[in-house]
C-alpha positions as CSV (number, residue, x, y, z in Angstrom):
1,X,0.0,0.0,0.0
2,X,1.6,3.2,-0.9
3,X,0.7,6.2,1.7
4,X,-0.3,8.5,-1.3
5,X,-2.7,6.3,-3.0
6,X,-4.6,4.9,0.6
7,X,-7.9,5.5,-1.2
8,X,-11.1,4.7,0.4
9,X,-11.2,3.8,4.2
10,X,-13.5,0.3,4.7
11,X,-16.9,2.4,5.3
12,X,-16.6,5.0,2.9
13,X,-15.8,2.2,0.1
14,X,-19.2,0.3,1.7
15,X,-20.8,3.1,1.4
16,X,-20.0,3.5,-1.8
17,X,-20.4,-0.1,-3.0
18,X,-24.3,-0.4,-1.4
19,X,-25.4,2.7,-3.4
20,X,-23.6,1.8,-6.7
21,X,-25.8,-0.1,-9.0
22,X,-25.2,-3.8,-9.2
23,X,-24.2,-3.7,-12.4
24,X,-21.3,-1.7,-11.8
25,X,-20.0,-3.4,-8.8
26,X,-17.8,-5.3,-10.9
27,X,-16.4,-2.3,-12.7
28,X,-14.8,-1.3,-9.0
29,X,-11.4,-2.0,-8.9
30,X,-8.4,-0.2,-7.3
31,X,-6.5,2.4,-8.7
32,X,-3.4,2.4,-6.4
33,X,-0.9,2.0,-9.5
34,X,-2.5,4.6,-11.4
35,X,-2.1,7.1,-8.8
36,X,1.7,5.8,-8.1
37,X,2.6,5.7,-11.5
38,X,0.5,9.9,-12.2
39,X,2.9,10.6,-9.0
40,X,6.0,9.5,-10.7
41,X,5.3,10.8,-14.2
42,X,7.6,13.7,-14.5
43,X,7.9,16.5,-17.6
44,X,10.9,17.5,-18.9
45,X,10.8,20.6,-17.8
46,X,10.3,19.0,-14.4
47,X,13.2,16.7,-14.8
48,X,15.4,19.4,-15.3
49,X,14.2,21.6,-12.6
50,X,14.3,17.8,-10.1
51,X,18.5,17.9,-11.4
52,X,18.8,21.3,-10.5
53,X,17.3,20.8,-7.0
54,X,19.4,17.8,-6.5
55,X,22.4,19.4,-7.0
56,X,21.2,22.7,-5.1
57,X,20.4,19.9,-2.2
58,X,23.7,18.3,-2.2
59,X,25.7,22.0,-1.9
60,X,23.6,22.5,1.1
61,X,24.5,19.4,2.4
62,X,28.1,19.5,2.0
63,X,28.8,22.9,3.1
64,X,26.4,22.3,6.4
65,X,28.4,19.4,7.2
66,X,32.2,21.4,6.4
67,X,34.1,23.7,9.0
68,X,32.4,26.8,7.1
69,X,29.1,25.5,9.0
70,X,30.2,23.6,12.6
71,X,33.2,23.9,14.2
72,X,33.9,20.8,16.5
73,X,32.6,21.3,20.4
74,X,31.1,24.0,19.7
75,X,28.3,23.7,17.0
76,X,25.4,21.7,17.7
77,X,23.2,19.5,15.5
78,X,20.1,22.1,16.2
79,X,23.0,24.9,15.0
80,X,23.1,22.7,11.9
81,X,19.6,22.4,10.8
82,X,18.6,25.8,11.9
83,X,21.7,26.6,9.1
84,X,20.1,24.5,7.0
85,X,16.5,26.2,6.8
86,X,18.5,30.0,6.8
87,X,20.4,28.5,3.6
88,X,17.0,27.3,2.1
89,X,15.6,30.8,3.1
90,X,18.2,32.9,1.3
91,X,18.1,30.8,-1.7
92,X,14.4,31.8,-2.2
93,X,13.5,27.8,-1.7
94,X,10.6,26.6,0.8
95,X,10.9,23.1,2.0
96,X,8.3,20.6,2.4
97,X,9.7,19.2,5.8
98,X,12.8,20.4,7.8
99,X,16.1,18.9,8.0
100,X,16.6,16.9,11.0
101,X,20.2,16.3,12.2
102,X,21.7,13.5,14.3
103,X,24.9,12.1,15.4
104,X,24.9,8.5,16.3
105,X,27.6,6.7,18.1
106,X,29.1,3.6,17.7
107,X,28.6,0.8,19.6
108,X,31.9,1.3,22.0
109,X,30.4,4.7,22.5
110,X,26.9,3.0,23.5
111,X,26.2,3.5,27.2
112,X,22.1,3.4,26.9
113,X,19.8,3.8,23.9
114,X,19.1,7.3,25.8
115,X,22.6,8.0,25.0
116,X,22.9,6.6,21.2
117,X,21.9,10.0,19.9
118,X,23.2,13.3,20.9
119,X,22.7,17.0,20.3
């Protein structure tokens, strides 16, 4: 099941089904791949705006994560994303969700699962 094609929920689709003529029940089938496949169709125009964004994406990334962005002890993953949505901001972008920014530690590091992630 793909979260953007979920469709009907159990009583709208009986609903649905007991005020449908009979003859059409059988006409009633599931359009899940049509919406995943209209959601994955891209223009060429689009394709070339999608490269653009991925490379814009991956200068964010790499200057967030250089000593330009966080200087060690000092910076914290919060400074980091918060850098992240100012970069997005003066680049005239919006974003769809935040960055989130973690560090994880390897399993010598480990004291708890509390502890696996820090800020």
């Amino acid at each position: 099941m793909h979260n953007i094609a979920d469709g009907l929920d159990k009583t709208d689709y009986d609903e649905f089904m007991s005020n449908l003529p009979k003859k059409f029940s059988s006409k009633v089938v599931s359009a899940e791949q049509l919406a995943v496949r209209w959601i994955e169709t891209r223009t060429d125009r689009e394709m070339v705006i999608y490269n653009q964004l991925v490379d814009i994406t991956h200068d964010i990334i790499s200057e967030a994560f250089s000593e330009k962005v966080i200087t060690p002890g000092i910076t914290t993953t919060s400074d980091v994303e918060w850098w992240m949505r100012q970069k997005v901001t003066d680049l005239g972008l919006e974003t769809w969700f935040h960055p989130t920014v973690d560090i994880q530690r390897t399993s010598e590091d480990l004291v708890g699962h509390l502890y696996s992630f820090s800020r």
